[in-house]
C-alpha positions, 0 to 999 in steps of 0.5 A, a space after each residue: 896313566 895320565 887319563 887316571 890321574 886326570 879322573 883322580 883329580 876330577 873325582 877329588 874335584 867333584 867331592 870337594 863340590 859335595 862337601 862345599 855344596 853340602 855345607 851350603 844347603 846346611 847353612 841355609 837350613 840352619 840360618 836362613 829356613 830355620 827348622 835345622 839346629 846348628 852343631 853348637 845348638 844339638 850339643 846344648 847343655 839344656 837340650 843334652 839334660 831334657 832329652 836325657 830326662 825324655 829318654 824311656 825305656 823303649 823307642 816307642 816310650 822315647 818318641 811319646 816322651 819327646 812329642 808330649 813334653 813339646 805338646 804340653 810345654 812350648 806354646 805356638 808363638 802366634 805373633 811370630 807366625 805372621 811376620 814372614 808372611 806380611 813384612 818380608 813382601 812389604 819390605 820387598 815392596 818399600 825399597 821398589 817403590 824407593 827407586 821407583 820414586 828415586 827414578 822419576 825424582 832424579 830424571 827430571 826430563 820424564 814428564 810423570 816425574 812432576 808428579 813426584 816431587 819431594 812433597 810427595 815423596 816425604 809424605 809417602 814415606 811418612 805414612 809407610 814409617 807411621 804404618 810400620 812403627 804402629 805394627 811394631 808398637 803392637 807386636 812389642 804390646 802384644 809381646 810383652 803383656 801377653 808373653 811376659 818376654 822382654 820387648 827386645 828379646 821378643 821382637 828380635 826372636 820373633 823376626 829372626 828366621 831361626 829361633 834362639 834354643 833359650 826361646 825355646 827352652 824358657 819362654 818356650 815359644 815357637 811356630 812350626 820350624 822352630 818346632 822342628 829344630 827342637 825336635 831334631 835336637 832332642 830326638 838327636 841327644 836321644 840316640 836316634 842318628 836320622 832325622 828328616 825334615 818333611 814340608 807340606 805347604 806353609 808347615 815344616 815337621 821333623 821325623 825320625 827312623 826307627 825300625 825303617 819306618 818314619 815317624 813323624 813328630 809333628 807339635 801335637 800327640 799322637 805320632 803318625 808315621 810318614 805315610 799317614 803325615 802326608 794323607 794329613 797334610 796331602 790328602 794322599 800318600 802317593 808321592 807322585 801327586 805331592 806337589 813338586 816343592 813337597 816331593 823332597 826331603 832333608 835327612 840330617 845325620 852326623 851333622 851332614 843334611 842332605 836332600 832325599 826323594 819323599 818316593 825313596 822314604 816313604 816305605 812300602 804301602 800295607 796292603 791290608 788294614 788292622 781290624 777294627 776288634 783288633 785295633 780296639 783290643 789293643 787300644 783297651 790293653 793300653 788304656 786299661 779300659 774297654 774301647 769302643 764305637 760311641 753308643 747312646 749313653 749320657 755321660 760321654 764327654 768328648 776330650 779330643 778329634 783327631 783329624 783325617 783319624 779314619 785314615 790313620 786308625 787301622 794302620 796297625 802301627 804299635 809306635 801309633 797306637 802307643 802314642 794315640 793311647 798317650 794322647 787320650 791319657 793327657 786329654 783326660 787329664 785336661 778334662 779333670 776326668 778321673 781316669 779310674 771312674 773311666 768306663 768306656 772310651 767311645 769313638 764317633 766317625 764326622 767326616 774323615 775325622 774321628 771323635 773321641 769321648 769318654 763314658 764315667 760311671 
């Protein structure tokens, strides 16, 4: 009877760690890592209404929607990109070699503390302030002219870990976490009830469940499921030999993250390849137009590459495919190509990559 009471205890004890550890990696994820929407961000009245808006009929459609909406509307925020990189190091740096000096200067009795007296010090931290007020200075310029974001509010959103949703939603600027907060917070509104947060090195995407395969909404059309994500970014899809800070995952579900092996999510390996007829087949059924491999013709206008493609392509994948035919559309659309003078849709192999243009009567 005591031995139960006391494992009763341990075990309540031990739940309460979970939930407190859970809440934790949450918070960080949320405020410190950035690519994780707190509860009051998913529950946003303008997130709630665009992905409202975004929602088709079908998952496929839904997902497409999402990835396209971000493609064409939230623009890489190329200022912010940076700033990690540069300025958290040279903070780190600054305050060592504050105490460095603060050392030398206070123990009078070392003999290299000569060498730093004050004038020394006062002109070290005169060239470091001068040096970081003409990088602020430039950032708020470049900010302010090209982004035509107010100086405060663009500085304070471009230092900050975890953008504001408004930044998102308004100037409609991110790198790639904020991206992925955005992401999760639609895909959220949208009834899918798993998301996953996946890193690759430098780079953070946000995935989602659907039919037990994972599939991954990474800035720019087409989608591509986890799998083929991480021949892109890897080089390999086999989770062993993925480097160990990228062999985990972050599942986000009912407002609870919580950290997963890439092994336990990655799904079975397809053993055999779509055939290339059929891959074409289905491609023109979606255009509407013949698809193809490029021939000699003079009137091709190349609209896209998609990298490490001949290592997607035959993947069979309908979600893929849809989004991939979602992704010529828009490219023609950029190009100011008529989509009904269309004759053919033509493919070239460069490397790993495959180049797609299109052949007008």
């Amino acid at each position: 009877m005591l031995n139960s009471r006391i494992n009763n205890s341990f075990s309540a004890v031990r739940s309460k760690m979970v939930v407190q550890k859970s809440k934790v990696v949450f918070w960080i994820a949320c405020h410190f890592q950035g690519h994780c929407p707190t509860v009051k961000e998913q529950k946003n009245n303008m997130i709630c209404f665009l992905a409202k808006r975004l929602k088709g009929i079908s998952d496929k459609e839904t997902l497409t929607n999402i990835l396209e909406w971000e493609d064409r509307n939230v623009q890489f925020w190329n200022e912010r990109h940076p700033m990690p990189l540069i300025f958290v190091p040279l903070f780190f740096c600054s305050v060592f070699i504050s105490l460095f000096l603060t050392v030398f200067i206070v123990f009078k009795n070392i003999k290299l503390a000569p060498l730093f007296t004050s004038i020394y010090f006062d002109a070290w931290l005169t060239i470091f302030a001068s040096g970081g007020l003409t990088a602020l200075t430039m950032i708020a310029w470049v900010i302010h002219s090209n982004r035509k974001v107010s100086t405060t509010k663009g500085l304070w959103n471009a230092f900050i870990p975890s953008i504001s949703i408004n930044m998102l939603l308004e100037p409609r600027l991110g790198i790639c976490r904020d991206y992925a907060k955005l992401t999760a917070c639609l895909l959220l509104n949208a009834d899918f009830s798993e998301v996953y947060f996946v890193p690759s090195f430098g780079h953070v995407a946000a995935g989602v469940k659907v039919n037990e395969e994972i599939y991954m909404l990474d800035q720019h059309l087409p989608l591509t499921t986890l799998r083929q994500w991480c021949l892109r970014e890897h080089g390999t899809d086999d989770s062993s030999k993925i480097l160990y800070p990228y062999n985990s995952v972050q599942k986000l579900a009912a407002s609870k993250l919580e950290q997963c092996k890439l092994k336990d999510v990655l799904g079975p390996k397809k053993t055999e390849l779509q055939k290339e007829s059929e891959f074409f087949a289905q491609m023109s059924k979606l255009l509407g137009v013949p698809f193809g491999w490029e021939n000699s013709s003079s009137s091709q206008i190349e609209i896209s590459k998609w990298r490490k493609g001949i290592k997607m392509y035959l993947a069979g994948d309908e979600i893929v495919n849809y989004s991939l035919a979602r992704a010529i559309k828009k490219k023609m659309s950029n190009e100011l190509i008529d989509f009904y003078k269309a004759k053919r849709v033509c493919i070239k192999r460069d490397k790993d990559d495959l180049v797609l243009s299109v052949e007008t009567i």
